[in-house]
N, CA and C atoms of all chains as a GROMACS GRO file, in nm:
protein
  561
    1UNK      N    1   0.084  -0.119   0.000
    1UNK     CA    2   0.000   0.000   0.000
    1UNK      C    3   0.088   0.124   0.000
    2UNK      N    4   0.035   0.217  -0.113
    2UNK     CA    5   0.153   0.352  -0.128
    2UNK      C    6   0.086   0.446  -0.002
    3UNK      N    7   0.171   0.504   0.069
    3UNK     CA    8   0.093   0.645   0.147
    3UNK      C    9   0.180   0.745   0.142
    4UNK      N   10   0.124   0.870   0.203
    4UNK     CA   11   0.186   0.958   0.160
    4UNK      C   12   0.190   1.009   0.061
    5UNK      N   13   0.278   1.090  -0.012
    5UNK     CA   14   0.279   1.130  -0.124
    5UNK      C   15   0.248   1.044  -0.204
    6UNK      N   16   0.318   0.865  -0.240
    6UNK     CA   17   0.334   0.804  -0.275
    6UNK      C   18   0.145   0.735  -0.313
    7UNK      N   19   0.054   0.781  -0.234
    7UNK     CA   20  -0.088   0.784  -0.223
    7UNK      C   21  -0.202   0.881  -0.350
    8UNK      N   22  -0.056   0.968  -0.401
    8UNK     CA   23  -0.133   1.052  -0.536
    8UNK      C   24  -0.087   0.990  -0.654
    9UNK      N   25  -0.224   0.990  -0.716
    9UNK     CA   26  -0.218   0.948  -0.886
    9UNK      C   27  -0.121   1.011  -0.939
   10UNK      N   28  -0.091   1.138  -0.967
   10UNK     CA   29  -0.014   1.178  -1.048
   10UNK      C   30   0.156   1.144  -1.002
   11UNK      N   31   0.160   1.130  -0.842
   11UNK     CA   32   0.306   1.084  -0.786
   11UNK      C   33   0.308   0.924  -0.889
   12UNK      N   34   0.251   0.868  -0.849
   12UNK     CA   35   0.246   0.714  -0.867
   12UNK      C   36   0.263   0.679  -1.040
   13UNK      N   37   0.138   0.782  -1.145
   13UNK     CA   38   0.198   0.796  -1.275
   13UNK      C   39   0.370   0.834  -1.311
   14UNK      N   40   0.409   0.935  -1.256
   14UNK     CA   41   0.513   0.973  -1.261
   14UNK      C   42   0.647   0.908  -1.234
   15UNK      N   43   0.629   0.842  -1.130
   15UNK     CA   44   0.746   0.790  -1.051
   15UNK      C   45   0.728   0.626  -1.140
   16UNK      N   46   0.578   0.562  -1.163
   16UNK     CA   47   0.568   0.424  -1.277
   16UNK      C   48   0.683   0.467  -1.390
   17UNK      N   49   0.609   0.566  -1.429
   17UNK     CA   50   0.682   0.608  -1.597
   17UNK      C   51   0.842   0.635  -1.582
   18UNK      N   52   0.879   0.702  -1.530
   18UNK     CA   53   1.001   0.791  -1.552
   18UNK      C   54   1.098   0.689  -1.475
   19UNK      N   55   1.080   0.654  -1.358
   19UNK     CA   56   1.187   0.577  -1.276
   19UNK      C   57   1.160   0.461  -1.258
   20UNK      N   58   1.271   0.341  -1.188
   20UNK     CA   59   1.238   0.212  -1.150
   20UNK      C   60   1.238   0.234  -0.990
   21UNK      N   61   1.163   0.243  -0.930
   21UNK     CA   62   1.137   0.256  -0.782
   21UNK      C   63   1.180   0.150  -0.709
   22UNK      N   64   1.265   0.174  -0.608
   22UNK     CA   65   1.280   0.061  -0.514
   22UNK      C   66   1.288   0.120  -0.382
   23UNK      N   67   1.242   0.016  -0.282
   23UNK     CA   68   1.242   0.095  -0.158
   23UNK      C   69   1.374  -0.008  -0.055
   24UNK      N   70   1.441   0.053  -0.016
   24UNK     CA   71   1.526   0.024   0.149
   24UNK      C   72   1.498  -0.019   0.304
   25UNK      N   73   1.486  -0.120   0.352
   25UNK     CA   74   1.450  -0.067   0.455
   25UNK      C   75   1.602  -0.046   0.540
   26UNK      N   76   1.523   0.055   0.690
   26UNK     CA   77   1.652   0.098   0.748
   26UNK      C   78   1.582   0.046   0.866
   27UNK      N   79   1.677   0.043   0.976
   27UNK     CA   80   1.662  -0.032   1.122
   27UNK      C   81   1.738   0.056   1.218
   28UNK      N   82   1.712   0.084   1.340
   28UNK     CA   83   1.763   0.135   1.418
   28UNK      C   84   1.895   0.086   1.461
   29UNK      N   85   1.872  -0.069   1.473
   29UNK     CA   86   1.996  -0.140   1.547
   29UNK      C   87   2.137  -0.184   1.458
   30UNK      N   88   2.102  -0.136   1.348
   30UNK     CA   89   2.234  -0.161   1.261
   30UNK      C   90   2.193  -0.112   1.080
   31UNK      N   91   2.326  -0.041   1.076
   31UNK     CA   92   2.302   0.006   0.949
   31UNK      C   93   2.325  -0.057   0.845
   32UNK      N   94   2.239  -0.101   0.742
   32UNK     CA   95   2.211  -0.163   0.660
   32UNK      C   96   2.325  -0.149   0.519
   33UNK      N   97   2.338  -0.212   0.476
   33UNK     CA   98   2.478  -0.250   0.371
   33UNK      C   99   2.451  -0.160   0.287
   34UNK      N  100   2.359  -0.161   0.263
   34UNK     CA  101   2.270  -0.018   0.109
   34UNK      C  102   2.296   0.101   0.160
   35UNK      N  103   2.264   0.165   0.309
   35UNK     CA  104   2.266   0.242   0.380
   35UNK      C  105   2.430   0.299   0.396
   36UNK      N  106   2.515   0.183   0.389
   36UNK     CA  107   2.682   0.234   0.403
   36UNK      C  108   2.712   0.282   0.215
   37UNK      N  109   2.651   0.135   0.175
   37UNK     CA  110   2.694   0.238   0.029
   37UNK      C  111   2.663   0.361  -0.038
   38UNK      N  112   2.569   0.401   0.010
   38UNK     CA  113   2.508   0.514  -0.024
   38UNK      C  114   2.543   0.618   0.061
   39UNK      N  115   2.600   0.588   0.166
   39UNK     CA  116   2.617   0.696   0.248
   39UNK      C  117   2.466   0.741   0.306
   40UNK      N  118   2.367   0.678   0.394
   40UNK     CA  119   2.251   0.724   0.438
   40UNK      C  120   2.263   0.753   0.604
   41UNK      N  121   2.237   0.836   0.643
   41UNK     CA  122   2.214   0.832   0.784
   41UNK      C  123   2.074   0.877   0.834
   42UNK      N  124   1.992   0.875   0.751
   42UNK     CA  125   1.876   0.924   0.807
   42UNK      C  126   1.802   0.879   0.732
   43UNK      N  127   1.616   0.865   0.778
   43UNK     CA  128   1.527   0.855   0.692
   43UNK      C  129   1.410   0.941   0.707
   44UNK      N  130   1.338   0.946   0.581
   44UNK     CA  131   1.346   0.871   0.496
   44UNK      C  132   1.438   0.984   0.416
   45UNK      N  133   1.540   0.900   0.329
   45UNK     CA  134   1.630   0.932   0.198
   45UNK      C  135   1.601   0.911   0.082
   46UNK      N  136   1.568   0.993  -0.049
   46UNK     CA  137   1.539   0.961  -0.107
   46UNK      C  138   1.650   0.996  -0.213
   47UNK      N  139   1.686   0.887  -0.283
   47UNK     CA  140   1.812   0.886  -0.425
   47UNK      C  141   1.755   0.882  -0.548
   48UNK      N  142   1.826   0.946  -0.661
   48UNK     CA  143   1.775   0.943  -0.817
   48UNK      C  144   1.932   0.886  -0.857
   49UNK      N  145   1.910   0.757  -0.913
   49UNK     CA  146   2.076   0.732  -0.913
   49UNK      C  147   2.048   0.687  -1.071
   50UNK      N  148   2.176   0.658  -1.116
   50UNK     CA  149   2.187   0.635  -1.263
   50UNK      C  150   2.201   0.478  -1.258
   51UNK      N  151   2.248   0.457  -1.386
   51UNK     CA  152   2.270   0.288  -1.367
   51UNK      C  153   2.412   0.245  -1.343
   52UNK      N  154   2.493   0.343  -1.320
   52UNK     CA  155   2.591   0.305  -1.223
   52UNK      C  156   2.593   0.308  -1.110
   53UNK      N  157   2.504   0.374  -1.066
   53UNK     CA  158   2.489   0.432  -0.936
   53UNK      C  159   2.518   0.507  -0.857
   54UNK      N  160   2.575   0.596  -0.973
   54UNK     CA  161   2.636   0.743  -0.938
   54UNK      C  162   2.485   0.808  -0.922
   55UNK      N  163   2.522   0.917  -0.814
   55UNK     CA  164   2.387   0.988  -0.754
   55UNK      C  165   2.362   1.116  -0.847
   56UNK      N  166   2.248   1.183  -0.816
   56UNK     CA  167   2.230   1.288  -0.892
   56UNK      C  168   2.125   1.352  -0.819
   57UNK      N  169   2.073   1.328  -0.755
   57UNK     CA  170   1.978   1.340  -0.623
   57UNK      C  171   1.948   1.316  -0.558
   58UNK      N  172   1.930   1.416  -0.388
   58UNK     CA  173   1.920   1.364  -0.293
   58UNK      C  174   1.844   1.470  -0.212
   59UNK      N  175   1.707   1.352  -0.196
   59UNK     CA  176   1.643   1.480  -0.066
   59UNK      C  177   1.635   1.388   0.110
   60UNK      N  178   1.649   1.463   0.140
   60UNK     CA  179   1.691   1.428   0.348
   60UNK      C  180   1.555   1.427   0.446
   61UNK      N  181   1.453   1.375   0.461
   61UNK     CA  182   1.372   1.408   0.542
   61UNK      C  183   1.230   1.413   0.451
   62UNK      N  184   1.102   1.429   0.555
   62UNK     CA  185   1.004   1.438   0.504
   62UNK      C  186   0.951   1.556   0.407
   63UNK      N  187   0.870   1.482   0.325
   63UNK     CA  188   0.929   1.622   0.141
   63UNK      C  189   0.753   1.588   0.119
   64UNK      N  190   0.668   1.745   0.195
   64UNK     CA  191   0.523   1.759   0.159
   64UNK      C  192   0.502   1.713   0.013
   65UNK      N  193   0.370   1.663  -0.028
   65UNK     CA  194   0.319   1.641  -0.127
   65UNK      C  195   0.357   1.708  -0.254
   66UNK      N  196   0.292   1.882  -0.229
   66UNK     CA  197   0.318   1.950  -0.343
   66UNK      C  198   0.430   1.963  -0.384
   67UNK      N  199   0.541   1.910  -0.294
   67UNK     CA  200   0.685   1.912  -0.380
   67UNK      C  201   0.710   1.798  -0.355
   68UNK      N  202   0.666   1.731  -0.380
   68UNK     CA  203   0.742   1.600  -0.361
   68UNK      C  204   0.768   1.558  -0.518
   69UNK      N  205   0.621   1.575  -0.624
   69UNK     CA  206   0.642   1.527  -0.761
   69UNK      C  207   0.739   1.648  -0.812
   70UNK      N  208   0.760   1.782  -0.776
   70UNK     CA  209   0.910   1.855  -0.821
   70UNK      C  210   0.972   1.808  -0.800
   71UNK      N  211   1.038   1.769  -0.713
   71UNK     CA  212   1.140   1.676  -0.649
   71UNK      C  213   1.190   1.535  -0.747
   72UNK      N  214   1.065   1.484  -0.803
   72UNK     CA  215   1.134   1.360  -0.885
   72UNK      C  216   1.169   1.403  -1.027
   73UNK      N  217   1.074   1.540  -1.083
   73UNK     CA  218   1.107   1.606  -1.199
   73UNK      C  219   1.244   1.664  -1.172
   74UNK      N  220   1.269   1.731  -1.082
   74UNK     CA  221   1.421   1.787  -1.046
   74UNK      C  222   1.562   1.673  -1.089
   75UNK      N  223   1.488   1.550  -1.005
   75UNK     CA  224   1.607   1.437  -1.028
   75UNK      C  225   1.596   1.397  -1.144
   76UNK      N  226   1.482   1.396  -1.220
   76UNK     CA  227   1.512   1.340  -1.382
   76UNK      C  228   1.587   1.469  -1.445
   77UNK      N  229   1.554   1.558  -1.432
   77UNK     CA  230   1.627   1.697  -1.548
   77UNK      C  231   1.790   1.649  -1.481
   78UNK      N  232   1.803   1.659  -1.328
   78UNK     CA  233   1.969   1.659  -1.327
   78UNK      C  234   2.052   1.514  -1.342
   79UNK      N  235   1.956   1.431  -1.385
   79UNK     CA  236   2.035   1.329  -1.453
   79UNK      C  237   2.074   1.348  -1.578
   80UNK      N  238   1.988   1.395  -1.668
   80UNK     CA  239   2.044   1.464  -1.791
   80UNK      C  240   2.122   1.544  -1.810
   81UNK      N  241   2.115   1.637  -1.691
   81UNK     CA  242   2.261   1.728  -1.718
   81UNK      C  243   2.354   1.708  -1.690
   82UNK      N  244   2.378   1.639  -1.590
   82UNK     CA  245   2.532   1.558  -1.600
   82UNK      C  246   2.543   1.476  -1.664
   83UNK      N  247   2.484   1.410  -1.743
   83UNK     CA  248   2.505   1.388  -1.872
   83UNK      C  249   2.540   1.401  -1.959
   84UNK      N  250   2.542   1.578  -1.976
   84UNK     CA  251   2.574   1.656  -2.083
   84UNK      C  252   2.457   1.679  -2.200
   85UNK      N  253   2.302   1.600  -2.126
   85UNK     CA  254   2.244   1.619  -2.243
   85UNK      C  255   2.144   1.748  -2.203
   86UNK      N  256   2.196   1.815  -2.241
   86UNK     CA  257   2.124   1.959  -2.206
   86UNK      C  258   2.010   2.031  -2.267
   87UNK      N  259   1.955   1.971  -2.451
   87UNK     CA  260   1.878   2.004  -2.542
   87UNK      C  261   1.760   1.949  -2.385
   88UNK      N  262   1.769   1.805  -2.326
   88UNK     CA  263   1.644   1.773  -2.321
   88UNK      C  264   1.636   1.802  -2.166
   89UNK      N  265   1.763   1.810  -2.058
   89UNK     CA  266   1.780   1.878  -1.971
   89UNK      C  267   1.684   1.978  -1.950
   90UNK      N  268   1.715   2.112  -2.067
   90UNK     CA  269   1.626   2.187  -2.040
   90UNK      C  270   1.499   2.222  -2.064
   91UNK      N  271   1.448   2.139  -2.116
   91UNK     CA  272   1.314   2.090  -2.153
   91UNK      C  273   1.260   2.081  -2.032
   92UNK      N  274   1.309   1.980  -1.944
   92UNK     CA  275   1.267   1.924  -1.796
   92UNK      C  276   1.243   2.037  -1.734
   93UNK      N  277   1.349   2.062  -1.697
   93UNK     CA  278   1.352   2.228  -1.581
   93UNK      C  279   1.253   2.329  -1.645
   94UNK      N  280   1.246   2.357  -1.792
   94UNK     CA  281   1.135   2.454  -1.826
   94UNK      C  282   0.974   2.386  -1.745
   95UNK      N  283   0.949   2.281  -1.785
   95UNK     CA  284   0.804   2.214  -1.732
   95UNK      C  285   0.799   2.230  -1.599
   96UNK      N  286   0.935   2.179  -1.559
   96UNK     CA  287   0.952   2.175  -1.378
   96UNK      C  288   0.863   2.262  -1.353
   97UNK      N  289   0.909   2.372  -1.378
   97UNK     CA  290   0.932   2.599  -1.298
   97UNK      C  291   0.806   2.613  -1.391
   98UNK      N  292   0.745   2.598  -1.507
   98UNK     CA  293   0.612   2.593  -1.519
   98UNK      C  294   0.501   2.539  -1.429
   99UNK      N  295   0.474   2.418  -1.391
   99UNK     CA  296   0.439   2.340  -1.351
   99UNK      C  297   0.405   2.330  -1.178
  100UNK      N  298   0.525   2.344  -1.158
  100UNK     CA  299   0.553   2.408  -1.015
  100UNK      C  300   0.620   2.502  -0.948
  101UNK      N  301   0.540   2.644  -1.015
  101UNK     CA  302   0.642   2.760  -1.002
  101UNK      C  303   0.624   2.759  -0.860
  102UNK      N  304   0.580   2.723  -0.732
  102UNK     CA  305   0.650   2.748  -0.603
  102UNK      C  306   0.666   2.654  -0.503
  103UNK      N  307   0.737   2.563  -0.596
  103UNK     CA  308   0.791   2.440  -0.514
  103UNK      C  309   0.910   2.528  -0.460
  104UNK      N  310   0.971   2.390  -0.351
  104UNK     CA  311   1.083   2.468  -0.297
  104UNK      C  312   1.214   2.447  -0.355
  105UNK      N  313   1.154   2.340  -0.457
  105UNK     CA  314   1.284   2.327  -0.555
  105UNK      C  315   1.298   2.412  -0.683
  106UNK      N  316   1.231   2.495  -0.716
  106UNK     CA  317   1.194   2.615  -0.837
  106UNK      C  318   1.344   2.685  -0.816
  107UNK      N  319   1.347   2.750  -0.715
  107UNK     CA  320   1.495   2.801  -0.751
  107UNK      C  321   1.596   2.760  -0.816
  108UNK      N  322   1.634   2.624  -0.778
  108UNK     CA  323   1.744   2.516  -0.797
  108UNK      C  324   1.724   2.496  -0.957
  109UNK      N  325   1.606   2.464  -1.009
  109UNK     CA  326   1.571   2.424  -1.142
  109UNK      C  327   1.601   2.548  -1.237
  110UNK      N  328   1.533   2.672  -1.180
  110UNK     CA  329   1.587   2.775  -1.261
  110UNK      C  330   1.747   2.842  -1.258
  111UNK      N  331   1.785   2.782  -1.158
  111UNK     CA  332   1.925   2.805  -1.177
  111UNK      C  333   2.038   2.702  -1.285
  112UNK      N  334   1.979   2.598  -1.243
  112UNK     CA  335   2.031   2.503  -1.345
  112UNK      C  336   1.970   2.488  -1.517
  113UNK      N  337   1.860   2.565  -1.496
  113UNK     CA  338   1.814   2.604  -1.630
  113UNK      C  339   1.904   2.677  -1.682
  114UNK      N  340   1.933   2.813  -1.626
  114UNK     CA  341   2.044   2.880  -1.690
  114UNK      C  342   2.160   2.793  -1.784
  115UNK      N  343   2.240   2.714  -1.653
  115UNK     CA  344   2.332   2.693  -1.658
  115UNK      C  345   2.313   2.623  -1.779
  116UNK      N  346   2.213   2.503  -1.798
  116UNK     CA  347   2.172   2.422  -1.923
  116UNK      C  348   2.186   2.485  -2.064
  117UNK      N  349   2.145   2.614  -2.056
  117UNK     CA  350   2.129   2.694  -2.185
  117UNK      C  351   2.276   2.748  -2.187
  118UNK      N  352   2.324   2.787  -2.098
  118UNK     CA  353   2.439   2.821  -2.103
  118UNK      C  354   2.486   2.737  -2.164
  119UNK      N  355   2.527   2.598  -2.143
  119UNK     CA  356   2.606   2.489  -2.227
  119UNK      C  357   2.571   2.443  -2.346
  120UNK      N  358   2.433   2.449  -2.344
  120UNK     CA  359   2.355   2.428  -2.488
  120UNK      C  360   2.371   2.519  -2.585
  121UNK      N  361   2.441   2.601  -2.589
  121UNK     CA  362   2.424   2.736  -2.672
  121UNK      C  363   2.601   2.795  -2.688
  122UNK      N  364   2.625   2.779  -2.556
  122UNK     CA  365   2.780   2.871  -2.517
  122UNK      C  366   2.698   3.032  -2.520
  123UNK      N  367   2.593   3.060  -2.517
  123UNK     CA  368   2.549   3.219  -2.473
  123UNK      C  369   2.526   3.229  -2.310
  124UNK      N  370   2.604   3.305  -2.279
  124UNK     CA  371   2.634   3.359  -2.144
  124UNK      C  372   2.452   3.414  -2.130
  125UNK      N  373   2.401   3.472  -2.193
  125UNK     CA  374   2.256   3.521  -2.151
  125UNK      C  375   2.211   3.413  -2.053
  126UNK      N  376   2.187   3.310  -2.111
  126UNK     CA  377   2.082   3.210  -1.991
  126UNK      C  378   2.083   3.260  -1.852
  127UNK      N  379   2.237   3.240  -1.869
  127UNK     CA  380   2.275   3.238  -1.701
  127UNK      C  381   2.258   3.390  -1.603
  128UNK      N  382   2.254   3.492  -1.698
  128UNK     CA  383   2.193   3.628  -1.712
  128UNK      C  384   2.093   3.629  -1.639
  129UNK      N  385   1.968   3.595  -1.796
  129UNK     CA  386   1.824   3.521  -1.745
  129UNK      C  387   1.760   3.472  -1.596
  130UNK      N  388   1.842   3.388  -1.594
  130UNK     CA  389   1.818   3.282  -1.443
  130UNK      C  390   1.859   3.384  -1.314
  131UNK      N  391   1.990   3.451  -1.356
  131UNK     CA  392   1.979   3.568  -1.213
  131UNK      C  393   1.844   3.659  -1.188
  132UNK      N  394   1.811   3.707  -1.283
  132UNK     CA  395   1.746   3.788  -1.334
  132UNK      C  396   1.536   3.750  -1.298
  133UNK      N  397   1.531   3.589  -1.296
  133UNK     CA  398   1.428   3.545  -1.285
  133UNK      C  399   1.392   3.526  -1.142
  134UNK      N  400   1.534   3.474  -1.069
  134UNK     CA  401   1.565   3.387  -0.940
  134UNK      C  402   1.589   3.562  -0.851
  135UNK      N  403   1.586   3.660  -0.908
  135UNK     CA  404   1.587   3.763  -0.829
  135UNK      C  405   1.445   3.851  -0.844
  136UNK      N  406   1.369   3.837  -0.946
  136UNK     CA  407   1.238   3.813  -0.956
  136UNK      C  408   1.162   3.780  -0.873
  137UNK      N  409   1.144   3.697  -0.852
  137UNK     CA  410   1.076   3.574  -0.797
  137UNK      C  411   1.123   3.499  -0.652
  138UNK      N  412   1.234   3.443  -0.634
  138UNK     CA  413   1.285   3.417  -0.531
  138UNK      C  414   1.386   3.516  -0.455
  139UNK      N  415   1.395   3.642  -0.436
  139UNK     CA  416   1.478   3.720  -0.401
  139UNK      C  417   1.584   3.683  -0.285
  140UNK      N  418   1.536   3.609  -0.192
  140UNK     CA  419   1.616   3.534  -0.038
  140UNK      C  420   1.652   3.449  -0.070
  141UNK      N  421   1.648   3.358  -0.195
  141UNK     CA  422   1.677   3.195  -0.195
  141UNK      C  423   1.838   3.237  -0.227
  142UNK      N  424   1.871   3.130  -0.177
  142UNK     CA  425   2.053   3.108  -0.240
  142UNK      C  426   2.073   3.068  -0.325
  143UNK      N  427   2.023   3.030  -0.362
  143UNK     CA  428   2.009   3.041  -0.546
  143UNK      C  429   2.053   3.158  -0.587
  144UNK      N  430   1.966   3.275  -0.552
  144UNK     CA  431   1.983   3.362  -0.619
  144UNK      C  432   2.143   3.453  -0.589
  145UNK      N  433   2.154   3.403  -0.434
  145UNK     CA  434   2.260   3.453  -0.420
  145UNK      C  435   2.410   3.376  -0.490
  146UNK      N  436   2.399   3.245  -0.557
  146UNK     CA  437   2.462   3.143  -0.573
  146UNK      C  438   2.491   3.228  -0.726
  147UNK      N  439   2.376   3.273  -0.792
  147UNK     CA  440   2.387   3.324  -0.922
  147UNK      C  441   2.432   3.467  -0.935
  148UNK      N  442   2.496   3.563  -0.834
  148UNK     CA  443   2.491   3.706  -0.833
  148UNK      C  444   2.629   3.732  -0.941
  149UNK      N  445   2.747   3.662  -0.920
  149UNK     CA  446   2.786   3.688  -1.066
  149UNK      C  447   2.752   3.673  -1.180
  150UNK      N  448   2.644   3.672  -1.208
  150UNK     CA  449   2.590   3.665  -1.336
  150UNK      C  450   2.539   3.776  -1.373
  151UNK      N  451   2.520   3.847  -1.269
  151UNK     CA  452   2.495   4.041  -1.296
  151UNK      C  453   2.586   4.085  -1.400
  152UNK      N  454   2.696   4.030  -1.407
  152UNK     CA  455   2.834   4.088  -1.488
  152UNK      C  456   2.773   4.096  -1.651
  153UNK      N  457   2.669   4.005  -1.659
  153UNK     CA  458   2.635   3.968  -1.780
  153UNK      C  459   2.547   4.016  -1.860
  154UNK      N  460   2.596   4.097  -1.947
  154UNK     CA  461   2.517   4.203  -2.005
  154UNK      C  462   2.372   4.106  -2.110
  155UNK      N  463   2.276   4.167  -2.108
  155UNK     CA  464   2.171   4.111  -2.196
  155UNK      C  465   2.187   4.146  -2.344
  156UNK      N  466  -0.255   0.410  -1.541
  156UNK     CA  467  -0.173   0.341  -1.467
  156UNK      C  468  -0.159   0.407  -1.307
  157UNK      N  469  -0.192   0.276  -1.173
  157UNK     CA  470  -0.195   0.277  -1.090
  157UNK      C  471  -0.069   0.262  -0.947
  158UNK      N  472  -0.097   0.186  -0.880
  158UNK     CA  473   0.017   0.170  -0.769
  158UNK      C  474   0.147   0.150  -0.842
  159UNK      N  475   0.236   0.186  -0.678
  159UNK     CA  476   0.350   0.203  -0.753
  159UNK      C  477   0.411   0.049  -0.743
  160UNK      N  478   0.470  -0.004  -0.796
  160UNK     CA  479   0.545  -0.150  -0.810
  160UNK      C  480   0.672  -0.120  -0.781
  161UNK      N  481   0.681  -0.170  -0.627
  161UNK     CA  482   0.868  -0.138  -0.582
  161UNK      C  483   0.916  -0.209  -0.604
  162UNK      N  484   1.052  -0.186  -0.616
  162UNK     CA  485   1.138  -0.340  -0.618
  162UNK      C  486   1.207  -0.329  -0.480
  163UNK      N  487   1.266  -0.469  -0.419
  163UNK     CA  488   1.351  -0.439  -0.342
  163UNK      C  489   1.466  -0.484  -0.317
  164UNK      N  490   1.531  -0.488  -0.399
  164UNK     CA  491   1.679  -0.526  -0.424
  164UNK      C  492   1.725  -0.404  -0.488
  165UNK      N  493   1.834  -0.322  -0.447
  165UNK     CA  494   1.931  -0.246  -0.511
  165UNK      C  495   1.958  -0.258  -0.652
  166UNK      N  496   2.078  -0.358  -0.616
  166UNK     CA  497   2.154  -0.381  -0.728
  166UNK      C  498   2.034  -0.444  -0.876
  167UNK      N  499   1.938  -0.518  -0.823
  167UNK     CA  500   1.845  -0.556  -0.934
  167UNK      C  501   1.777  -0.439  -1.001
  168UNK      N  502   1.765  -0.344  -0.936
  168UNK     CA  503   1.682  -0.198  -0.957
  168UNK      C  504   1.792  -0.138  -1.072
  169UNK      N  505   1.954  -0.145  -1.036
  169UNK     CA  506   2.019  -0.082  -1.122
  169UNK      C  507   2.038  -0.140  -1.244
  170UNK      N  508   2.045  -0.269  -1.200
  170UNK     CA  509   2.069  -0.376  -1.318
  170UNK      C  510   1.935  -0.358  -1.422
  171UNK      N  511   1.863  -0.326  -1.411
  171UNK     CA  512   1.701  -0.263  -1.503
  171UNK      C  513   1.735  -0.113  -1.553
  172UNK      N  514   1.791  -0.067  -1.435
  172UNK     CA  515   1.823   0.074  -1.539
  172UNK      C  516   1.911   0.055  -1.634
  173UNK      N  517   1.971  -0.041  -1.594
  173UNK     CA  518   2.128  -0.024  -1.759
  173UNK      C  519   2.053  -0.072  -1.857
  174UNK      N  520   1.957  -0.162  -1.876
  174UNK     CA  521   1.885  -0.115  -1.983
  174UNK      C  522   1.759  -0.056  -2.024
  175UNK      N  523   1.688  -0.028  -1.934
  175UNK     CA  524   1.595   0.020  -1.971
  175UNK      C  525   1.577   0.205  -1.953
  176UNK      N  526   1.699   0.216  -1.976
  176UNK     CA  527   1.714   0.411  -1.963
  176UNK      C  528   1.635   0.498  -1.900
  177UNK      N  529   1.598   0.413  -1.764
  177UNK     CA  530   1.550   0.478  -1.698
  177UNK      C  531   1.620   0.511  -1.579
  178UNK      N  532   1.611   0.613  -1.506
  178UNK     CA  533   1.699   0.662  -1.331
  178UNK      C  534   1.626   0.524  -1.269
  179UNK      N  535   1.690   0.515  -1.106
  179UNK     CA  536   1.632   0.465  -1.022
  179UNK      C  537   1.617   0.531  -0.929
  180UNK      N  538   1.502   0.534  -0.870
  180UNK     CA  539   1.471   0.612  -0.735
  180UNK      C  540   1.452   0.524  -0.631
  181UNK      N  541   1.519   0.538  -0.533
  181UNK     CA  542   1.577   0.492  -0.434
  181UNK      C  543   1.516   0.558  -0.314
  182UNK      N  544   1.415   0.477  -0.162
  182UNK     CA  545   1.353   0.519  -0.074
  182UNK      C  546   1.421   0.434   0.018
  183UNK      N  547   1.501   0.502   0.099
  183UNK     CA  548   1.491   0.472   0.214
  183UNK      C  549   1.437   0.485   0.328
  184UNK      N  550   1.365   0.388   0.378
  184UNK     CA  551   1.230   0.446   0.464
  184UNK      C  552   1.293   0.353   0.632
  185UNK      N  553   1.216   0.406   0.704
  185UNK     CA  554   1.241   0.348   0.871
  185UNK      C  555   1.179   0.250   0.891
  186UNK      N  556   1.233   0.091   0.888
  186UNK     CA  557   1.161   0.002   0.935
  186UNK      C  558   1.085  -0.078   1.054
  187UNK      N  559   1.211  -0.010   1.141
  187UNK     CA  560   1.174  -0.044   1.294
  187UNK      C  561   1.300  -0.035   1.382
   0.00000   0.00000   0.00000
C-alpha cells in the first residue's frame, strides 16, 4: 500500500513512468549495507541514481506532497545534465518551474536552467536570465545569491 | 496506470536501469 505522497495518482503515474522505484528498509539497530553504500544516515532518503549508481539526487527528510512530484522532476532533469544532455535537460527544468512555479525546488531548477542553456548554446545570456528570474521571484533563496555573478552579464 | 510497483533489491533496480534508460529512485524508509 503507497501512502503519503506516494498515495497521489499523479506521484504514482510519474514515478511508474520515468523511474524504476525501489524501496530500502533501514533499522535502528544496525546500518544496513545499502545504507553504508550510499552513504545514508537518516530517513526517509530519497536517491535518483543512474545505472551506475552514481547519484544525482538527494532529498533528506520528510518532502510535503506538493513538492514531492518537483522533487522527482528535479532528479530526472539533473540526470540529464550531468550527462551533458542539455537540449532535453532543459526541456525538464522549463516544465519543472512551469508546472511548479512554487515548489521549494523552483529556484534550484531555474538556476540550473540557466546553466543548461548556457552549455547548450555557449550564450552567457541564460545564465543572465536565471539571475534575473531567481531575483524576480525568489529574491532570499541562495540560489539567487549562488547566481549574483551573473549580474556581470550584459543582456 | 496505478500503484506504484517497488522493487527491493538495489543492485536488481540498477541492473534494469542499464537497460531500460531509466533513473532509479531509491527510498529509504524506517523500518523499525
Amino acid at each position: 500500500m503507497n501512502t503519503g505522497p506516494y498515495s497521489e495518482k499523479k506521484v504514482q503515474d510519474y514515478l511508474q513512468e520515468e523511474f524504476i522505484p525501489v524501496k530500502s528498509e533501514c533499522f535502528w539497530d544496525k546500518r544496513s549495507e545499502a545504507m553504508k553504500q550510499f552513504g545514508v544516515s537518516w530517513t526517509p532518503t530519497l536517491l535518483v541514481l543512474d545505472a551506475t549508481g552514481r547519484e544525482h539526487h538527494r532529498v533528506v527528510g520528510f518532502v510535503p506532497s506538493d513538492d514531492f512530484l518537483a522533487h522527482l522532476k528535479l532528479g530526472k532533469a539533473k540526470v540529464l545534465f550531468d550527462r551533458f544532455r542539455f537540449a532535453e535537460a532543459i526541456k525538464e527544468f522549463t516544465a519543472l518551474i512551469e508546472e511548479h512555479p512554487t515548489a521549494g525546488v523552483a529556484p534550484e531548477a531555474i538556476f540550473f536552467l540557466g546553466v543548461a542553456e548556457y552549455w547548450n548554446s555557449h550564450d552567457p545570456k541564460g545564465l543572465r536570465r536565471a539571475l534575473d528570474t531567481l531575483v524576480a521571484r525568489f529574491p532570499q533563496s541562495e540560489w539567487t545569491r549562488r547566481a549574483a555573478p551573473y549580474g556581470q552579464i550584459p543582456l | 496506470m496505478s500503484e506504484i510497483v517497488w522493487g527491493k533489491e538495489v543492485q536488481e533496480a540498477l541492473a534494469r536501469a542499464a537497460t531500460g534508460h531509466k533513473p532509479v529512485f531509491l527510498d529509504f524508509w524506517f523500518a523499525g
